[in-house]
C-alpha positions as CSV (number, residue, x, y, z in Angstrom):
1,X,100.0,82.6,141.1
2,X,98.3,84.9,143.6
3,X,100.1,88.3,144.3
4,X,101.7,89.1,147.6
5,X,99.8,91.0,149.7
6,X,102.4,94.3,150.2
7,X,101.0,94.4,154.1
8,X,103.0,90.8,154.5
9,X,106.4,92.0,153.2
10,X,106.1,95.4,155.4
11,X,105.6,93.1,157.9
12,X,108.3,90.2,157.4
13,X,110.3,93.4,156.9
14,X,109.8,94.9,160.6
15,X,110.2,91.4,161.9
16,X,113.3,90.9,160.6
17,X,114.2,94.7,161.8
18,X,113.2,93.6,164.9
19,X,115.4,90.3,165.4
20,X,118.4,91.8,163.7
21,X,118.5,95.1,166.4
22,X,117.8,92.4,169.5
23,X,120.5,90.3,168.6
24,X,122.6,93.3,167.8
25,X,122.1,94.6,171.4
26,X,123.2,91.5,172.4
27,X,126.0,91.6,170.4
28,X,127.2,94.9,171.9
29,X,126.6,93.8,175.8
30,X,128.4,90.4,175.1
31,X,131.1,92.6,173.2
32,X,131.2,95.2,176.2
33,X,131.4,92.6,179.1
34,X,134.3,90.8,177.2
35,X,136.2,94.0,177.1
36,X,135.7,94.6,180.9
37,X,137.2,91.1,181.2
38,X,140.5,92.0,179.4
39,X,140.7,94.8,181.2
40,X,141.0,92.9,184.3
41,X,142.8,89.8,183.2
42,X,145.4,92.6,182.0
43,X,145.4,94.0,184.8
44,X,146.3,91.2,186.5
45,X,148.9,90.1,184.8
46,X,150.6,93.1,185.1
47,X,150.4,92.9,189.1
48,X,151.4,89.0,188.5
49,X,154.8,90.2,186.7
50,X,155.4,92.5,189.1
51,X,154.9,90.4,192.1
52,X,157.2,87.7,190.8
53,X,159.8,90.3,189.5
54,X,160.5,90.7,193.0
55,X,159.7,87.7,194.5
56,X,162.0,85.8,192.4
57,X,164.8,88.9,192.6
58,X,167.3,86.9,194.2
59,X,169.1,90.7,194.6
60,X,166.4,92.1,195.4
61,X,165.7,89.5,198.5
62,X,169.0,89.8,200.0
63,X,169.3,93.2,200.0
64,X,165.9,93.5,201.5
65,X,167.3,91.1,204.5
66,X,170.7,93.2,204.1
67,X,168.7,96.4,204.9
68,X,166.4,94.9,207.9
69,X,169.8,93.9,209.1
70,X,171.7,96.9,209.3
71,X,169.4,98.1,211.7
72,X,170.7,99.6,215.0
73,X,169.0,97.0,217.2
74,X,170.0,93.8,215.1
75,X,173.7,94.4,215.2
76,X,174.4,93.4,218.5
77,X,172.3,90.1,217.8
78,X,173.5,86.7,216.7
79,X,172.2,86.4,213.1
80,X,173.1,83.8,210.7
81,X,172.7,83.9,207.1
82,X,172.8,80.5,204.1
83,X,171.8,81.4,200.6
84,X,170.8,78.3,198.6
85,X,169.8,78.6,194.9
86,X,166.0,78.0,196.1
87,X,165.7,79.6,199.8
88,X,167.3,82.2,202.0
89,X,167.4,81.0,205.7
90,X,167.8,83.5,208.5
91,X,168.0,83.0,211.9
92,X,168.1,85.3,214.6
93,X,168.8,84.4,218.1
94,X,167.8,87.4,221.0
95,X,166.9,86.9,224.3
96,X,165.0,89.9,224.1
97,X,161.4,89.7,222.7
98,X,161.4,93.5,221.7
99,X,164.3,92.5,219.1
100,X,162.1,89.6,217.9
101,X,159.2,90.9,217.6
102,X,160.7,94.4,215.7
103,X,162.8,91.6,213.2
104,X,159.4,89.7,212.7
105,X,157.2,92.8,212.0
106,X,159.6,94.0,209.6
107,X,160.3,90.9,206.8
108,X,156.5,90.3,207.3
109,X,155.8,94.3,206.2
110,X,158.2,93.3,202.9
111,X,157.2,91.7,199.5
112,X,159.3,88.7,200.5
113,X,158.0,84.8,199.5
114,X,158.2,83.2,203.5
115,X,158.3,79.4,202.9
116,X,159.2,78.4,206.2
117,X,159.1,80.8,209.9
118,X,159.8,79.0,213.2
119,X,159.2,80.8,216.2
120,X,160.7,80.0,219.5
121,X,160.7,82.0,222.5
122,X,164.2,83.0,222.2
123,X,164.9,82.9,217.9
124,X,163.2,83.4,214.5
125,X,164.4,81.2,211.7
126,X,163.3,82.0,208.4
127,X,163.3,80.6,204.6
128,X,162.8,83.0,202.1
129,X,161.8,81.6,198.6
130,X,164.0,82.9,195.7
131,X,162.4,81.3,192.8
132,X,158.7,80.6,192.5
């Protein structure tokens, strides 16, 4: 048998030095980009459990309506309330559009789940979603 020429091993050597660092860099940007994406999808769920925390707060919904309520210039207003285990329905009834338009701006400036808002010139009924 012939002997090995020691110029081939150094070589098959640096080859393989080679391949192994490539796919090592690869490695670590596959490894990198997957952390970035748990980062996010964390991230998200946090913001997810959060948002449905107080979506699906029944308490938390009616005293948000309680509050928007107790204003000065909804008091004198005909307002009726139903609570059901899924929805919430409101419904004010004005014959001024100031007091309409001031109710609608405010529930849509809350974290409140709208499933249903009818608008007619002279009331705005609403369903508000308790559970998701």
């Amino acid at each position: 048998m012939n002997k090995l020429n020691p110029l081939y091993i150094i070589v098959i050597f640096v080859v393989v030095f080679i391949a192994s660092t490539f796919f090592l860099i690869n490695q670590k940007k596959t490894y990198e980009d997957k952390l970035v994406e748990l980062t996010n999808v964390s991230k998200s769920a946090k913001e997810y459990t959060a948002y449905k925390s107080n979506w699906n707060n029944k308490a938390f919904v009616e005293r948000t309506i309680n509050k928007i309520l107790d204003g000065r210039s909804f008091r004198n207003q005909k307002v009726l309330k139903a609570l059901t285990p899924k929805v919430l329905k409101v419904k004010l009834e004005s014959s001024n559009q100031k007091v309409l338009n001031e109710f609608l701006n405010k529930v849509l400036n809350k974290k409140l789940l709208i499933k249903k808002l009818q608008l007619e010139k002279d009331f705005i009924s609403l369903e508000i979603g308790l559970r998701i």
